[in-house]
C-alpha positions as CSV (number, residue, x, y, z in Angstrom):
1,X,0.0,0.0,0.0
2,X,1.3,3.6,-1.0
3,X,1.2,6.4,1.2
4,X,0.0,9.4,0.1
5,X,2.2,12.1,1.0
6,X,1.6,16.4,1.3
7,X,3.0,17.1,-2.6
8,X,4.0,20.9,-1.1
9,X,8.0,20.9,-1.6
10,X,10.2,21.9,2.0
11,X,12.9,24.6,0.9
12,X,15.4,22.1,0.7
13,X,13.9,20.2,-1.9
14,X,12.2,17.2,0.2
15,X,8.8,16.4,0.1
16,X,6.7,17.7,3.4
17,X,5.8,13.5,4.0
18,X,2.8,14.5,6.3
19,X,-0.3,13.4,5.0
20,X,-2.6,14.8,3.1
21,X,-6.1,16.2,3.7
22,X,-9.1,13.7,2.9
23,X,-9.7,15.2,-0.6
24,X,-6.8,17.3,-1.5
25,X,-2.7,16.8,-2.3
26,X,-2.1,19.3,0.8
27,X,-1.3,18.8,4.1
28,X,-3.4,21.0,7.4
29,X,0.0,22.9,7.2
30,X,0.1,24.0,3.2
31,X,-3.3,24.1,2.6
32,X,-4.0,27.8,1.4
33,X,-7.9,27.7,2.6
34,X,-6.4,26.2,6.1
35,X,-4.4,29.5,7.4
36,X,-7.1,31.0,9.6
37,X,-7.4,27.2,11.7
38,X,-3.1,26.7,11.1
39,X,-3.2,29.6,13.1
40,X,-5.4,28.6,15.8
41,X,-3.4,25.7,16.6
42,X,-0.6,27.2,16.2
43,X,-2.0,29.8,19.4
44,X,-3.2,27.1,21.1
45,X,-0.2,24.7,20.9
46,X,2.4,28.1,22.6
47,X,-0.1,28.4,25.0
48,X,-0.7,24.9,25.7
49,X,3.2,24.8,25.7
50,X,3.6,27.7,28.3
51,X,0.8,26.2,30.7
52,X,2.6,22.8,30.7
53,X,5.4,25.2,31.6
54,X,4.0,27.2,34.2
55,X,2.0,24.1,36.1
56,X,5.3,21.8,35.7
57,X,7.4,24.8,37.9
58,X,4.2,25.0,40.6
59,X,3.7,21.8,41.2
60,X,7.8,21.1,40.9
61,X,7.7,17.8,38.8
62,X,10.6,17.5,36.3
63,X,9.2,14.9,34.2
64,X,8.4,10.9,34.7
65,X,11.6,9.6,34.1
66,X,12.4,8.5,37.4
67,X,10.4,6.8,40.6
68,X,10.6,9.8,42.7
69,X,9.3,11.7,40.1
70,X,6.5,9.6,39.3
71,X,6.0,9.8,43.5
72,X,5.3,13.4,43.4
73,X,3.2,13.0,40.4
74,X,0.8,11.0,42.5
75,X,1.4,12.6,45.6
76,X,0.0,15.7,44.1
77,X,-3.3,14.1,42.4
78,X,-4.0,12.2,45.6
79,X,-3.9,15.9,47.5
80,X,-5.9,17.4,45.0
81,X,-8.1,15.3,44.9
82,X,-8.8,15.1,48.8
83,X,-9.9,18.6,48.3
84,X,-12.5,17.2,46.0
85,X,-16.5,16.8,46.9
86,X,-16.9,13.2,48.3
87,X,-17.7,11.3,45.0
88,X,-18.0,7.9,44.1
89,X,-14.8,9.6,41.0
90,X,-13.0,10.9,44.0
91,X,-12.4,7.9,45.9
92,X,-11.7,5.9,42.9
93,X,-9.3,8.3,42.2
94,X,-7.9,8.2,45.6
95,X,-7.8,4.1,44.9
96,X,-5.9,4.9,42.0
97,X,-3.6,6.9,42.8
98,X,-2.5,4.6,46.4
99,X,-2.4,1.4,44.0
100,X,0.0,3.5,42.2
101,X,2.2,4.1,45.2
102,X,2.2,1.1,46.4
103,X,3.7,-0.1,43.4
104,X,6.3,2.6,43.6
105,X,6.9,1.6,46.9
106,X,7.6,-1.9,46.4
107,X,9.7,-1.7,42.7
108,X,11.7,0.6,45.0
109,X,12.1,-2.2,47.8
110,X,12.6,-4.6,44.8
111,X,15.7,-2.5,43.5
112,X,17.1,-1.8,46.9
113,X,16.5,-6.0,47.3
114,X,18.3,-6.8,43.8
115,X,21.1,-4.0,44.4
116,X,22.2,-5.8,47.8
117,X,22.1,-9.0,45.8
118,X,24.5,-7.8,43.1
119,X,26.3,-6.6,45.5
120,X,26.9,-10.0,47.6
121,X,26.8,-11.7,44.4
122,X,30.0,-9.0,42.9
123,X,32.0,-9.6,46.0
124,X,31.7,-13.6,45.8
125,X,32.5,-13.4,42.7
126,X,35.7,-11.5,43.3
127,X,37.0,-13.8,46.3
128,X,36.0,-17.1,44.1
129,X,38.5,-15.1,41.4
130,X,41.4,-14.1,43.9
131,X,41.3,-17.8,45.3
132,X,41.5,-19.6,41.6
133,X,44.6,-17.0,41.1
134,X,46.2,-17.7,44.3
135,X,45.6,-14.1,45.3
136,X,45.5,-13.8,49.3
């Protein structure tokens, strides 16, 4: 199966390789009769951009790319959501989001666990070595 691709041409001479409108060669971004709505998203992304911003700094989460980030994460939905009317949502959410941390807490007992295993395992490992090369 072919793709269709947008046939506008980028500046450098490749083709734009997003895909086309239903009934047209031209992508949402080339499409002449498009500008007014290009330039609605184009609002709405920056200012979707700058909340994501803004609420990252005020709630002081960095990303997901690490448990105790993924901890705050939760930490802050279960607090909002304590201040929430008492709804049948609400305490699922509040089910959710302690599910959550108890998985967090134990793949964090897990890796603590495997760490002190390597550990034992490294230095075994290294006497079982020393004693093969007659190493006192």
């Amino acid at each position: 199966m072919v793709r269709k691709v947008c046939a506008q041409e980028m500046p450098d001479g490749r083709p734009c390789g997003a895909p086309p409108l239903r009934h047209g060669t031209l992508c949402f971004w080339h499409e002449p009769g498009r500008s007014d709505d290009l330039a609605d998203a184009q609002r709405l992304g920056g200012a979707r951009r700058r909340r994501e911003r803004t609420l990252a700094t005020a709630y002081d989460v960095a990303g997901l790319d690490s448990v105790p980030a993924i901890r705050r994460v939760v930490l802050i939905a279960i607090l909002d959501t304590l201040g929430l009317e008492n709804t049948v949502a609400r305490n699922r959410t509040l089910i959710a989001g302690g599910l959550a941390a108890a998985k967090l807490l134990e793949t964090g007992e897990l890796e603590a666990r495997l760490a002190a295993l390597e550990a034992t395992v490294g230095q075994r490992t290294g006497s079982a070595a020393d004693e093969e090369l007659g190493v006192p």
